[in-house]
Phi, psi and omega in degrees: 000309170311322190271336185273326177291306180329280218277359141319300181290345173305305189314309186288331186289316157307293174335274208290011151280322194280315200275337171289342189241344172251205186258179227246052193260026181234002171242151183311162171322302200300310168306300163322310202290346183269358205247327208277006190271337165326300174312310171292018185327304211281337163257024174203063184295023147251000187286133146343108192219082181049067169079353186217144163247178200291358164289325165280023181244315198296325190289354194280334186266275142007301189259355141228098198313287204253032164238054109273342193287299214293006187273296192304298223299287182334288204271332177276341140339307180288314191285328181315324173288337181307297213276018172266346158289344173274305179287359156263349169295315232242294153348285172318294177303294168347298176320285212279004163231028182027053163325153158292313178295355192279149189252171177326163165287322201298301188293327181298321175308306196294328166277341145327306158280023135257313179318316134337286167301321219266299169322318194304278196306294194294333167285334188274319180296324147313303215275336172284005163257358209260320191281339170274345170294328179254002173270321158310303157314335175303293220285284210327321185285334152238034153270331160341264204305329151326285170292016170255351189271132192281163167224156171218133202253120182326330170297342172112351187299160164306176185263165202220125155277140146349326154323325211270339176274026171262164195058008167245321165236115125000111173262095166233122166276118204252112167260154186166170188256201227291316201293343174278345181274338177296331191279310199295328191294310178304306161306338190279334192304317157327314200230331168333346154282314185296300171343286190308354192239034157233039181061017198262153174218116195269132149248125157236128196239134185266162201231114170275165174329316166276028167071353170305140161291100188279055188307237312245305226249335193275303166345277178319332168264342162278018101012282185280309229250341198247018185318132183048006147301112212279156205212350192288314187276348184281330190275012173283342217232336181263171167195127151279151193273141166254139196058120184301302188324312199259346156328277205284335152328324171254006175259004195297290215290334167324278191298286164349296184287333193285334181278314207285006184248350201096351190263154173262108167289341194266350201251297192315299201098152172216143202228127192217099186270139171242146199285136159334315199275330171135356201254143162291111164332284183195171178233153214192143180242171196095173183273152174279127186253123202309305214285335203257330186244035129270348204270314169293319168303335183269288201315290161324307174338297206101352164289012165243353177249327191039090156170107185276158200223027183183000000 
C-alpha cells in the first residue's frame, strides 16, 4: 500500500514539474488561455501578461536567462521534501504506535526535522526567486514607462521622448515645489557648461501640494528665476515635461517613498538621476551637487581611468 501511495505521489510531482516548464496542455482550459498568447509574442509582444506585457517579460528572461530552470529546480525540491515530510509524518504515527515495522521514535523524529528544514530551505529559494523575478519586472516596466515620457527642450527645438536620449544622455530629473525650482534654475547657470560636456540633461518638474505635476507653471518659474541671465548654454541642456498625467504617474511612487523617509518633497526636492542606459543610478533629495556629480562623471567616463563604465 505504501509503495503504490509512493508512486502516486511521484507520478503528481512529474506532472506539476512538466506543467512548470511547457504550455499549458497540462493545465485546465481556462488556465491554458491565458497563457497560450505566449506562442504568439511575436505577433502581438503588447498584450497584457498579468500586469507586464510580453516584452517586458521576454526582456526580463533576457536579463535573467536561467531562473526559470532554477524556479523548477528550486520548487520540485520543495515538493519533492514535502512528500518526504509527509511519509516521515506517517513514520511518527507508526513509531508512536509501535508498528512492528516501524523504526524509533528518536530516528522518526531526527528525519522528521530534517525534512522540515529542507521543506524551510527549499520553500524561501523558491519564493526568493519568485520575488526577484518580479522586482526585475517592476523595474524593466518602469524604465518602459520612463521612455515613454514626452519632453520639450528649453531651447525650442521639437518635442522629444525619452527613448531617443537613451544611450546618449545622461538624466537627471530634479522634482520639487516652487522655491527648489526657483534655487535649481539659478545653480545650473553656474555649471551649465560643465553638464554639456558630460552629457547631462536636466528635467525640472514643478510638484503642487497634491503631489500633481504642474507643466504650464513649473516653465514659467523657471523662466522667470533664470530672467536676464545669458541661457543659451543652460536651454541646450534642459527640457520641460510635456502633459501632467503621465509625468506625475511616474513620479506618484517616487514621492511616496521619499515622505514615507520624512522628507518634505515640496521644500527639499528629490533628484533621480538616470544612467545612458536607462536603469537608474541612485536617488537623492535636495538640490543637487553639480561639482561631486561632474566629478563622477569623468570617472564612470573613464577619463581618470581610460576605461568606460557608464
Amino acid at each position: 500500500m505504501r509503495q503504490r501511495l509512493f508512486s502516486l505521489v511521484l507520478i503528481l510531482v512529474v506532472k506539476a514539474s512538466i506543467c512548470l516548464v511547457t504550455t499549458p496542455p497540462c493545465l485546465p482550459r481556462k488556465i491554458g488561455k491565458q497563457y497560450s498568447f505566449q506562442l504568439q509574442a511575436k505577433n502581438n509582444l503588447n498584450e497584457d501578461d498579468g500586469g507586464y506585457t510580453v516584452k517586458q517579460r521576454l526582456r526580463e528572461e533576457i536579463d535573467s536567462p536561467f531562473r526559470k530552470v532554477r524556479l523548477v529546480l528550486f520548487g520540485f525540491s520543495t515538493i519533492s521534501a514535502t512528500v518526504a515530510l509527509y511519509f516521515s509524518l506517517l513514520t511518527i504515527g507508526k513509531s508512536a504506535a509501535n508498528f512492528a515495522d516501524a523504526p524509533p521514535m528518536q530516528i522518526a523524529t531526527r528525519d522528521f526535522g530534517i525534512n522540515i528544514a529542507s521543506v524551510a530551505v527549499c520553500g524561501a529559494l523558491t519564493y526568493r526567486e519568485v520575488i526577484a523575478g518580479e522586482k526585475n519586472l517592476e523595474r524593466i516596466a518602469k524604465g518602459g514607462q520612463l521612455a515613454s515620457l514626452r519632453v520639450r527642450p528649453a531651447d525650442g527645438a521639437p518635442q522629444i521622448s525619452l527613448s531617443k536620449y537613451r544611450n546618449k544622455f545622461r538624466l537627471v530629473i530634479a522634482a520639487g515645489g516652487e522655491d527648489f525650482i526657483s534655487k535649481l534654475a539659478v545653480s545650473l547657470l553656474d555649471v551649465d557648461r560643465a553638464l554639456s560636456q558630460v552629457s547631462v540633461r536636466i528635467i525640472p518638474i514643478l510638484i503642487d501640494e497634491s503631489g500633481r505635476v504642474d507643466v504650464d507653471r513649473g516653465t514659467i518659474l523657471w523662466r522667470q528665476a533664470q530672467k536676464e541671465k545669458d541661457t543659451t548654454v543652460s536651454n541646450s541642456i534642459v527640457d520641460f515635461p510635456v502633459l501632467s498625467t503621465p509625468w506625475t504617474e511616474y513620479l506618484n511612487s517616487e514621492i511616496a517613498t521619499a515622505k514615507s523617509q520624512g522628507f518634505n518633497v515640496l521644500q527639499s526636492g528629490i533628484g533621480i538621476y538616470i544612467k545612458k542606459n536607462g536603469r537608474v543610478l541612485r536617488r537623492a533629495t535636495g538640490l543637487p551637487n553639480w561639482d561631486q556629480f561632474i566629478g563622477t562623471m569623468d570617472v564612470m567616463d573613464g577619463n581618470q581611468f581610460g576605461r568606460p563604465r557608464f
